[in-house]
N, C-alpha and C positions, 0 to 999 in steps of 0.2 A: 504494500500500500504506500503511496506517495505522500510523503508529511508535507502537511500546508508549510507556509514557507513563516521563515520567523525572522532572518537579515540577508537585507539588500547590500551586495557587495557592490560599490562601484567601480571600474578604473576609472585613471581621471584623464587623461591625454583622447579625447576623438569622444568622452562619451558627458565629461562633467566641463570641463574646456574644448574652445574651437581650436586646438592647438596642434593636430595632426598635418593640417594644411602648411602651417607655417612650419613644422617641423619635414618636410618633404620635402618645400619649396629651398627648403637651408641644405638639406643632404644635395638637391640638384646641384644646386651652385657649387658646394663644394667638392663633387664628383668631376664637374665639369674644370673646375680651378686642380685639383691634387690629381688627374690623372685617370679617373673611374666615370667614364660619362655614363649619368644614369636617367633612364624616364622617367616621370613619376610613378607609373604604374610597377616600374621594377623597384622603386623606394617603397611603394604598399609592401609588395612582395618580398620583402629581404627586411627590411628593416621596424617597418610601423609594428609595434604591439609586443616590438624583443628590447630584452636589457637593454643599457650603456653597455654593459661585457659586453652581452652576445653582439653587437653591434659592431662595438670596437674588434672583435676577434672576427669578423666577415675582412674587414678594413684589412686587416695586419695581415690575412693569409694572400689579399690581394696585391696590396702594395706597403707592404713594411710596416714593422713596429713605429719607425720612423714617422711616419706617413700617416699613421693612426694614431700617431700623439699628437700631431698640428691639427686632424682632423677632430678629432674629439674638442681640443680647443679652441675651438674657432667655432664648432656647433656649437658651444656652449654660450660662447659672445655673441655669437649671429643670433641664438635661439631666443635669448636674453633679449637681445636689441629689441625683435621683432614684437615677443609679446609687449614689452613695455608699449613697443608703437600703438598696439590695438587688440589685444585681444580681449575675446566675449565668452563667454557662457554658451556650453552648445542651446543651440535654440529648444525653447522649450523646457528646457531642463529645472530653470529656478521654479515653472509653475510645478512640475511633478512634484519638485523636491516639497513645497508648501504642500500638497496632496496626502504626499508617503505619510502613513502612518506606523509604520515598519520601523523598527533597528535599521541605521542605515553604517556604513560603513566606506571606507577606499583601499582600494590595494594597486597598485600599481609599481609598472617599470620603473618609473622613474624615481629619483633620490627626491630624500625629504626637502634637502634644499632646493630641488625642481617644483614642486609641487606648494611649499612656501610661499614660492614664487606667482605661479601660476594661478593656485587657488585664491593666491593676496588678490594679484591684481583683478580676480574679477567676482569678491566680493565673497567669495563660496568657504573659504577656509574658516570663520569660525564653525560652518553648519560643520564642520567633520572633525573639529579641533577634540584631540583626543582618538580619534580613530581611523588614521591614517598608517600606512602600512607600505612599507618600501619592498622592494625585490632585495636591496640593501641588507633585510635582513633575514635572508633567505640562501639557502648554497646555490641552488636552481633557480634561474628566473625563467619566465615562459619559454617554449608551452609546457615547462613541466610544473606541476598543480602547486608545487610547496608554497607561493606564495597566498594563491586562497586558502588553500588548508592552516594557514600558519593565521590569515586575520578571522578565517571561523572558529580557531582555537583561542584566540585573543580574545574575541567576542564573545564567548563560550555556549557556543551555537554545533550543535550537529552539522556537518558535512553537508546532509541531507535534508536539511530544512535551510538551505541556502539557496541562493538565487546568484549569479552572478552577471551584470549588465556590460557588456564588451561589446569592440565596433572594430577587432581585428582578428584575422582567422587565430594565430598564435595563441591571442588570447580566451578564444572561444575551447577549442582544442585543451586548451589549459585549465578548465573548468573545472573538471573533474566531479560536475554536480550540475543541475538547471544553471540554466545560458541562457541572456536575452541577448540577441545580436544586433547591437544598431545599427542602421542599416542608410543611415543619415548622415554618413560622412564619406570616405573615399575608398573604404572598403564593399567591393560590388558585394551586393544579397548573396547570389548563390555563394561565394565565399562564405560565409558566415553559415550557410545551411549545415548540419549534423544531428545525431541523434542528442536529443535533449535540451536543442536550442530552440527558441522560437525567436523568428528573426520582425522586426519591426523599423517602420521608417519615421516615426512621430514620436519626439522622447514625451509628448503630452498622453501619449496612449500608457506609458508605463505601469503606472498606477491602478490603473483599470488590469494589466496583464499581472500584474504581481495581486491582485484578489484574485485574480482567478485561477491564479496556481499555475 
């Protein structure tokens, strides 16, 4: 029998922040600058929804340790510049968030100090303040589960009466429990589809999909 759900995991890059765009937009350029010219659809595919490791070790096997320590650097400047310039709240999202009447939580790739950052400037970091959850503090970052199993352990929630809201295959894959796949940012639908996901394009519909189980 499937347990009603008791906490909303969120990530926060593509699903609580507009921040996947501009983190894409920053890997082109610097593909294009350090030697790696990449599409954006091969930036979905290779890097959106994986560690900073796992990122950085694609880089190093291609073009050097070297080469993936100016790259990492310079994402972090570029990443930094851009959101400061404008970044928003995925659409939709702050009305859910008013909605949710659930444990809510975040887990994500990204470092505490990313996420600081990211959630400051667009108003969302007190709602999670206290239950935010890095890959950082994890051996495995996606798609292998330890990072949700580690914030439903923290939250002291079953496995199984979790829910986890992703908007990249890695991270859907990485579930390891019910997946909502948003399906509202750069990650095509059928990517997101698998057993246990249900995939959605309105983060306004959430709320209504988390009562229904």
């Amino acid at each position: 029998m499937i347990k009603p759900i008791e906490l909303v995991i969120f990530d926060c890059d593509g699903v609580l922040v507009d921040s996947e765009r501009i983190a894409a937009r920053v890997h082109v350029a610097l593909g294009a600058e350090l030697g790696w010219p990449l599409a954006e659809g091969e930036v979905v595919d290779r890097f959106i929804g994986r560690s900073h490791a796992a990122i950085r070790e694609q880089i190093a096997a291609r073009l050097g340790e070297g080469v993936a320590t100016i790259w990492s650097e310079r994402f972090e400047q570029l990443h930094r510049e851009a959101v400061d310039a404008g970044l928003a709240p995925v659409d939709g999202l702050p009305e859910a968030l008013d909605v949710l009447t659930l444990p809510t939580c975040v887990a994500s790739s990204g470092s505490h100090e990313k996420m600081r950052h990211t959630l400051g400037r667009t108003g969302l970091y007190e709602r999670f303040a206290g239950r935010i959850y890095s890959a950082t503090e994890v051996s495995r970052g996606k798609p292998a589960p330890d990072l949700f199993l580690h914030a439903a352990r923290q939250m002291g929630v079953d496995p199984a009466a979790c829910v986890v809201v992703e908007d990249s295959r890695p991270g859907v894959r990485a579930a390891g429990m019910r997946a909502f796949g948003y399906a509202g940012g750069l990650t095509p639908a059928e990517r997101l589809e698998g057993h246990g996901t249900v995939v959605f394009h309105d983060m306004r519909k959430l709320p209504t999909l988390v009562e229904e189980g």
